[in-house]
N, C-alpha and C positions, 0 to 999 in steps of 0.2 A: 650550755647544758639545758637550759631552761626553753631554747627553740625547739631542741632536739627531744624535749619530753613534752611540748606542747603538739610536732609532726605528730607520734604517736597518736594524740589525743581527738586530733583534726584527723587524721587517716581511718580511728576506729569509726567517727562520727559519716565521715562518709562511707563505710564501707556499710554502714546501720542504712543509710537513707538511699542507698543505691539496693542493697537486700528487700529493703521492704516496698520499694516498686517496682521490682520484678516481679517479686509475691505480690501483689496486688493485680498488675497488669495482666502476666500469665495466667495466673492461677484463679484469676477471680476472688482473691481473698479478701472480707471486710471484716474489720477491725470493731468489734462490739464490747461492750460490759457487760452482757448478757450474763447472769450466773455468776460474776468474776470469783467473787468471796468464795463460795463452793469449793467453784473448779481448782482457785487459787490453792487452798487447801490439801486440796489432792495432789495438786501437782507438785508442790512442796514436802508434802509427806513421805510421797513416794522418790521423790528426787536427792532427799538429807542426807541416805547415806554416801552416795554418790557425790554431792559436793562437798561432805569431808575426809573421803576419801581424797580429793583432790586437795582438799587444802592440805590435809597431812603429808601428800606428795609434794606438795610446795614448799613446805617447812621443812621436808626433808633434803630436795634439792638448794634449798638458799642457808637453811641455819648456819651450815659447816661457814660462809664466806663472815657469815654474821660475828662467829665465836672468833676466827680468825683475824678479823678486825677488832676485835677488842680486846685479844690475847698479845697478837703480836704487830709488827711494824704493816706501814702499808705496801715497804717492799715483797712482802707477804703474802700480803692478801693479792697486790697486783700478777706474781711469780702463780699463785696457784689460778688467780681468775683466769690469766691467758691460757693455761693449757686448758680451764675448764670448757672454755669459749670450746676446741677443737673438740671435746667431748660430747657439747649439746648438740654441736652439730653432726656425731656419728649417731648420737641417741635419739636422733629424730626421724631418724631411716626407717627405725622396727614400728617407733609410733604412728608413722603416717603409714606402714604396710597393716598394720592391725587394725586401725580404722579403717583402713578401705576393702578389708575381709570380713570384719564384723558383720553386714548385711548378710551375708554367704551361708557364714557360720547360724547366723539366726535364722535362716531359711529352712538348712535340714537339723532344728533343734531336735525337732521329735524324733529322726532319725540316728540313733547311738550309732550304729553302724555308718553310713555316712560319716555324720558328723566325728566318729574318730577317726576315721579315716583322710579327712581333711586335717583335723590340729596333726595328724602324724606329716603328713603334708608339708605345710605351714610352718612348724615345728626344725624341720630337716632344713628348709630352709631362710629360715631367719638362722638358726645355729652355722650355718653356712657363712652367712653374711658375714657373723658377727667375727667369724677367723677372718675372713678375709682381710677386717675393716682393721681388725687387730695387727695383722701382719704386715699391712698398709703402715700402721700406726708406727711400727717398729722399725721399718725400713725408713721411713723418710722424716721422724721426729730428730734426728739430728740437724735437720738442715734447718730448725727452728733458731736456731744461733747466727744464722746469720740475714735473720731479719734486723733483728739491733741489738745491739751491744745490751749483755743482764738478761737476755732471754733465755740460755742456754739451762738457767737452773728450773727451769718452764718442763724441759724435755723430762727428767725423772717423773713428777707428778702426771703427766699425759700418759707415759708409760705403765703407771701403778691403775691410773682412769680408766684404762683400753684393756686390764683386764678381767674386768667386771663386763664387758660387752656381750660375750655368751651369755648372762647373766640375765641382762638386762632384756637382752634381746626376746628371752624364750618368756621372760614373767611379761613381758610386751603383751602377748597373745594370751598367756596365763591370764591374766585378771579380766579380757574380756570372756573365756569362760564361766565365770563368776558369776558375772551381771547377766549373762543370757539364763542360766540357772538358775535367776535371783537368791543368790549367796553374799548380796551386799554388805550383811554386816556380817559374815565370818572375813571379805577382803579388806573391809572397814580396820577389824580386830589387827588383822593381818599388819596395815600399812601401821597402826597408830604404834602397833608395839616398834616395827621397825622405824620409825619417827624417833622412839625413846631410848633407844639402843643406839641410834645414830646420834643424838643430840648425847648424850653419854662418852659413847666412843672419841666423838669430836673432844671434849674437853677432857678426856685423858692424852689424847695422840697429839695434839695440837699443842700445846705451852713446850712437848719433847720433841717434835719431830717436823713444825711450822705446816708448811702446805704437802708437802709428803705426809704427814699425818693426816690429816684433812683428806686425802686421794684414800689412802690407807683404808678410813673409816668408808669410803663408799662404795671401795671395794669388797669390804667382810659384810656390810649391811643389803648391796643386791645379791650376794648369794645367800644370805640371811631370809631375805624374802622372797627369793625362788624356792627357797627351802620349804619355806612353808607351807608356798603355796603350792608346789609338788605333796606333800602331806596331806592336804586336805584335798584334793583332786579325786582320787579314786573313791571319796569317804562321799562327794555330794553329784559326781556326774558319771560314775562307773567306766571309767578311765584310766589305766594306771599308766605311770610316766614311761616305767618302761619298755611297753610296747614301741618306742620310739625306737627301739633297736633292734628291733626285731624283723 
């Protein structure tokens, strides 16, 4: 365990000293102190809500394994980690498509027209995906029982995870609205509530219902926070959701 968290540690280290001479080489970049204090400041200021926006995204993807470790067995915690494992890896589909459209989207900010016309876009298909990924999920979660023996109770909880996927899919592209609008701390408000509802939810569902509860709570918390953030949408970027169907 202790190589396998050291690779990580050696992998980010080089992936730092191969980044910064590129930048260097390419781009002519030099690395000064000029200002730092200042600048430091600024950059920090402007960047706070943004990284607790993320940390409260972290606390809300990890707490549930956390509470279920200290609620129940570790046959438990194992039964729900394994399905969750198949879930990061569907939930990383809409995040790496929202990053690589965010530039897009910040291009025709100043254009409403454009630019809703792209999230309607965008929108249709991310919601696309997410059945597809779901229907995927449903079709072939059975055959997770015969990777080894004790998996099979893996299959319910993936199934209750896969259907949060719409969900997840569409607040993907949601919250980068937000930040192009600088709405940071109404998504800030956003995540922290649904962080507290989730940490909540978990310690009701979890001591009754073990890692089915746990799936349960993440699935009523991203529609929770698509909710929201559908709510406040047409109130700061003149937007409404449902032009999507239109």
């Amino acid at each position: 365990l202790n190589l396998i968290l050291l690779s990580y540690f050696l992998a980010g280290l080089v992936f730092f000293i191969i980044s910064i001479q590129i930048f260097r080489t390419k781009y002519g970049i030099k690395f000064r102190l000029n200002n730092f204090t200042s600048f430091s400041k600024i950059i920090l200021t402007s960047s706070l809500p943004l990284a607790l926006i993320l940390l409260f995204n972290l606390v809300y993807f990890r707490e549930d394994t956390f509470i279920l470790s200290f609620l129940k067995s570790n046959q438990d915690v194992g039964t729900y980690g394994f399905s969750y494992k198949f879930f990061e890896f569907l939930i990383a589909v809409p995040a790496f498509f929202s990053n690589s459209i965010y530039p897009l989207l910040l291009a025709k900010e100043r254009n409403s027209e454009d630019i809703n016309s792209d999230i309607k876009v965008y929108s249709l298909i991310l919601l696309l995906l997410s059945f597809i990924f779901l229907a995927l999920v449903f079709l072939f979660s059975p055959f997770i029982a015969y990777f080894k023996q004790g998996f099979e109770a893996s299959i319910l909880p993936l199934k209750i995870l896969s259907l949060s996927l719409p969900f997840f899919f569409l607040t993907s592209i949601l919250q980068w609205m937000f930040i192009i609008k600088n709405k940071k701390k109404i998504l800030l408000i956003i995540y922290l509530v649904s962080m507290l509802i989730n940490i909540l939810l978990n310690i009701i569902f979890i001591p009754k219902f073990q890692a089915v509860g746990a799936s349960i709570t993440v699935l009523i918390t991203n529609f929770l926070l698509l909710a929201l953030g559908l709510f406040w949408v047409p109130k700061i970027i003149n937007y409404h959701p449902q032009a999507i169907l239109k």
